[in-house]
PAKOLLUM-988103 format. One line per field, with one value per residue (C-alpha): residue in three letters; x, y, z. Coordinates in pm, whole numbers, always signed. Example, Ala and Ser with C-alpha at 12.3 -4.5 7.8 and 13.67 -1.06 7.14 Angstrom:
rest: ALA  SER
X: +1230  +1367
Y: -450  -106
Z: +780  +714
***
This chain:
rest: UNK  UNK  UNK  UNK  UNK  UNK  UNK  UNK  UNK  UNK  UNK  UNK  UNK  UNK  UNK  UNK  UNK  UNK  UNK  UNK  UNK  UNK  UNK  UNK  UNK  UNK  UNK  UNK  UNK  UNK  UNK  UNK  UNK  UNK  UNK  UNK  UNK  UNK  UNK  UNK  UNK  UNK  UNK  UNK  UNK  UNK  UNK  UNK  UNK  UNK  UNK  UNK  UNK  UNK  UNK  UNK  UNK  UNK  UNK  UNK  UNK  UNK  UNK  UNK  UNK  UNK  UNK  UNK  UNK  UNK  UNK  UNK  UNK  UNK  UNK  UNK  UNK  UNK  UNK  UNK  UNK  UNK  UNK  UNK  UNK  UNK  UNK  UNK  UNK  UNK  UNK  UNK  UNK  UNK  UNK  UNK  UNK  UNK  UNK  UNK  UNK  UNK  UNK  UNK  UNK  UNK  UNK  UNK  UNK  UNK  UNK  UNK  UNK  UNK  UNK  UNK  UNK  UNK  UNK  UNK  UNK  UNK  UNK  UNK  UNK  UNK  UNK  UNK  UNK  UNK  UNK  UNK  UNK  UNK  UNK  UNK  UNK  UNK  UNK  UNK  UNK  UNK  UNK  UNK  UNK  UNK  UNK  UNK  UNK  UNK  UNK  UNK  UNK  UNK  UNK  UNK  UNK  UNK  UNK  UNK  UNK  UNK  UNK  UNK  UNK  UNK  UNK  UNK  UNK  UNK  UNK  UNK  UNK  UNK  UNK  UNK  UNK  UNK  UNK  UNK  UNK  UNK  UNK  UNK  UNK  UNK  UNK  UNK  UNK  UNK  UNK  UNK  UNK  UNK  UNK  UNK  UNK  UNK  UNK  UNK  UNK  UNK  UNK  UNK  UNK  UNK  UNK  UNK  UNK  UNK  UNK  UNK  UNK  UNK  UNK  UNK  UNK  UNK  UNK  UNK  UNK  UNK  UNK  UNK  UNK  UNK  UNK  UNK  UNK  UNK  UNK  UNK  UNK  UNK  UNK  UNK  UNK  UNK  UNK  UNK  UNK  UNK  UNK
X: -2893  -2764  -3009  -3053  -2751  -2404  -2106  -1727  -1446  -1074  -795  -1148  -956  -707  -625  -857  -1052  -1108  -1241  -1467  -1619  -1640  -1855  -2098  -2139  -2267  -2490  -2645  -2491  -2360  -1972  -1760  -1381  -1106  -737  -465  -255  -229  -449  -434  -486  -846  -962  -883  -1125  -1364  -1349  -1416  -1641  -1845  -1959  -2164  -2329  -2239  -1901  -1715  -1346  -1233  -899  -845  -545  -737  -435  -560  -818  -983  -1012  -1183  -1422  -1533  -1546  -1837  -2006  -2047  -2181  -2575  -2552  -2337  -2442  -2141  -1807  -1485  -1117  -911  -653  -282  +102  +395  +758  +976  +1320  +1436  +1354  +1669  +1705  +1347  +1347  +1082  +925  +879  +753  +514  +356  +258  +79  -67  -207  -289  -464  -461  -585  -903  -946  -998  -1271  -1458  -1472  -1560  -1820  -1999  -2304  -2358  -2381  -2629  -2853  -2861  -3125  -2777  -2515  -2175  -1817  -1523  -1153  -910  -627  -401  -296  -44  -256  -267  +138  +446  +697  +1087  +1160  +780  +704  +531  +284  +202  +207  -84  -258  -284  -417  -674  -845  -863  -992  -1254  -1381  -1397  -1560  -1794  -1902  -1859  -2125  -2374  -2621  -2618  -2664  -2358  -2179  -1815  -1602  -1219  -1138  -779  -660  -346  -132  -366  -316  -267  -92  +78  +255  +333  +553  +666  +720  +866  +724  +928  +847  +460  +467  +682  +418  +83  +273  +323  -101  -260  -513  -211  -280  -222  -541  -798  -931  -1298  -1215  -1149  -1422  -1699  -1621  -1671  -2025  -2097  -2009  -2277  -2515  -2829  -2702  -2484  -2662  -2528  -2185  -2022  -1661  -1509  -1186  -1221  -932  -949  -643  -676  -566  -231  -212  -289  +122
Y: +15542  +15204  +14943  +14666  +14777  +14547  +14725  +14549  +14760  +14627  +14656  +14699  +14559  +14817  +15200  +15432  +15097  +14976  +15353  +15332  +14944  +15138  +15401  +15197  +14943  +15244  +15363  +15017  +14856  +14516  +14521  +14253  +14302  +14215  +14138  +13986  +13841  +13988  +13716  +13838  +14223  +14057  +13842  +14200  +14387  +14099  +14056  +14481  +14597  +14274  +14460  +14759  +14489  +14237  +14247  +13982  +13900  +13736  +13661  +13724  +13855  +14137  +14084  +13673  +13748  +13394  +13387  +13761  +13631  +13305  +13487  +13802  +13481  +13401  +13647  +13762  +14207  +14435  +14803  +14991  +14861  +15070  +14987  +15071  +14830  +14991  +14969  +15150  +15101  +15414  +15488  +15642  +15471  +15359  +15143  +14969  +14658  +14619  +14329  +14620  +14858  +14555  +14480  +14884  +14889  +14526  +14618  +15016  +14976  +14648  +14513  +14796  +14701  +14329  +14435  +14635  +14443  +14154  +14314  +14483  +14200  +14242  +14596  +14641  +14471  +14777  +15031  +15233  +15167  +15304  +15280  +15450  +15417  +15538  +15725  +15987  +16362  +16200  +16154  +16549  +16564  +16416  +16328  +16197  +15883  +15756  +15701  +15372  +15504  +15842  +15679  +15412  +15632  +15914  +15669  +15565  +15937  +15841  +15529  +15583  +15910  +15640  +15426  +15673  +15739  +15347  +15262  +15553  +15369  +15112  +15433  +15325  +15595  +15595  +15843  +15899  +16008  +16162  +16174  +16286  +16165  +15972  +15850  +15499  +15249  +15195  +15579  +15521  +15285  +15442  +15827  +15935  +16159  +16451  +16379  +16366  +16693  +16871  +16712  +16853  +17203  +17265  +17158  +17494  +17259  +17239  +16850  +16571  +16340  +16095  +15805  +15903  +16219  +16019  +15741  +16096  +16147  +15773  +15741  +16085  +15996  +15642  +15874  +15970  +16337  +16259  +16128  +16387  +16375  +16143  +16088  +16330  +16343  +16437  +16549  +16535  +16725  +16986  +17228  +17054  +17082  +17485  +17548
Z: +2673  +2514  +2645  +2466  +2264  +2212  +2177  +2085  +2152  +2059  +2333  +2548  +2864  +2954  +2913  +2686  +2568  +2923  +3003  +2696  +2801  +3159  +2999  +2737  +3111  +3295  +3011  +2994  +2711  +2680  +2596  +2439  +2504  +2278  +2399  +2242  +2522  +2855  +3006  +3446  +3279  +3139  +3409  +3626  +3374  +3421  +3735  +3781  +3520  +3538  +3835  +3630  +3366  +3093  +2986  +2832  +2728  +2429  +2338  +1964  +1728  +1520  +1243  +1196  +949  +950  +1339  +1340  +1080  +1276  +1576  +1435  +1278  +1623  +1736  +1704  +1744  +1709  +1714  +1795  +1685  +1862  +1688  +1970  +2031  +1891  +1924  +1860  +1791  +1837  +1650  +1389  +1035  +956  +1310  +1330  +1153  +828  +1131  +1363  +1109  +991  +1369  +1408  +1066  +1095  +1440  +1442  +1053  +939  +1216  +1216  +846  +931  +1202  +986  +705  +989  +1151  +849  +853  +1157  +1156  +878  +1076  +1347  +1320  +1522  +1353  +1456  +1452  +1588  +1513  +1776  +1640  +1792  +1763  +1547  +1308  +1253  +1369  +1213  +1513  +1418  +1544  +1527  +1141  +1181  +1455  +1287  +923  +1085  +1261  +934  +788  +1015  +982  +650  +682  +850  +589  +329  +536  +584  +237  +141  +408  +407  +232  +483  +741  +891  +1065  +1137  +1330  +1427  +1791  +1847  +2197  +2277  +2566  +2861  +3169  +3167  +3309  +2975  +2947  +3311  +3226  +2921  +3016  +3355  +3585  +3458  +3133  +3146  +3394  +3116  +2854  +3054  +3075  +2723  +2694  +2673  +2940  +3125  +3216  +3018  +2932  +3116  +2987  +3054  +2829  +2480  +2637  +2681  +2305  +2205  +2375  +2281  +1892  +1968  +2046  +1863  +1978  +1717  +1470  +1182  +1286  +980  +893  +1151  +1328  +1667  +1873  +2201  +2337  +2518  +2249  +2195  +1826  +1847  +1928
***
């Protein structure tokens, strides 16, 4: 589906963005994966999904402007840019500190911003232009105790509708996926057991979800299937936002 195609996906080394690089691999695209600083987590994507076709790592803070502008004038294609990479600092407002608050922002928005604006050369020069920005059901969901995260990731949905209309000339298309709570070994770490069996009852799916599900929606969204999809937030959550 994606031969001959280059796609760069942020965060592209572990959780929902190592799921997506899995995907664009298997449908024959070359993938270039971002990471800030877990260095063994990389090599350990390297290592594995160098196995299904040409993936590379690069280490790169997506909130140091100048270095994310050297390093897409180093690069030669881009076809399909996916902003995945995101943090989150949870307590209520009046405990975070205005650092805290900062990072989520800088990272979850800014940081998207930066990559956009980076990458926008290189993507007028696709005949299949793309981009996807990875939000959350928060976007659609206030949640105490979580301002930062839901504030960023509103705005992302909104982001990327403007984006839409700013670039249409250029026949750039840009896209939000929503997933709400995956697998990874992130919430692992983050939710107990109890909690994330509590979490997939409440889901009218009654699980919680996969990485391949939000990475199904990203390649989908790539696709020429989708061709007339434009500015669109899609939530993949197994109906979580219907109670």
């Amino acid at each position: 589906m994606f031969k001959d195609k280059v796609a760069l996906i942020t965060g592209g080394t572990s959780g929902i963005g190592y799921g997506i690089a899995k995907q664009f691999l298997e449908n024959g695209a070359k993938v270039i994966a971002i990471y800030k600083s877990d260095d063994n987590k990389a090599k350990s994507a390297k290592n594995q999904l160098s196995k299904l076709g040409d993936y590379s790592i690069i280490k790169l803070d997506i909130t140091d402007e100048e270095n994310v502008k050297k390093f897409f004038s180093s690069i030669q294609q881009l076809d399909y840019l996916i902003n995945c990479a995101g943090i989150s600092n949870e307590d209520f407002i009046e405990k975070l500190t205005l650092q805290q608050i900062k990072d989520t922002i800088n990272v979850n928005l800014i940081g998207k911003i930066i990559c956009c604006r980076c990458a926008l050369p290189l993507l007028k020069k696709s005949k299949t232009p793309v981009v996807i920005n990875i939000a959350s059901r928060y976007a659609e969901k206030p949640l105490a105790t979580c301002i930062p995260y839901t504030t960023s990731e509103a705005a992302i949905v909104m982001l990327s509708k403007n984006l839409a209309l700013e670039w249409a000339p250029y026949k750039i298309r840009v896209n939000t996926v929503s997933p709400s709570l995956t697998i990874t070994p992130l919430t692992k770490k983050l939710y107990s057991n109890e909690e994330m069996i509590e979490t997939a009852k409440r889901n009218p799916s009654s699980r919680l979800g996969e990485v391949e599900d939000t990475a199904n929606a990203v390649v989908f969204l790539c696709s020429e299937k989708a061709s007339y999809i434009n500015g669109e937030n899609l939530n993949v959550n197994g109906g979580i936002l219907l109670i």
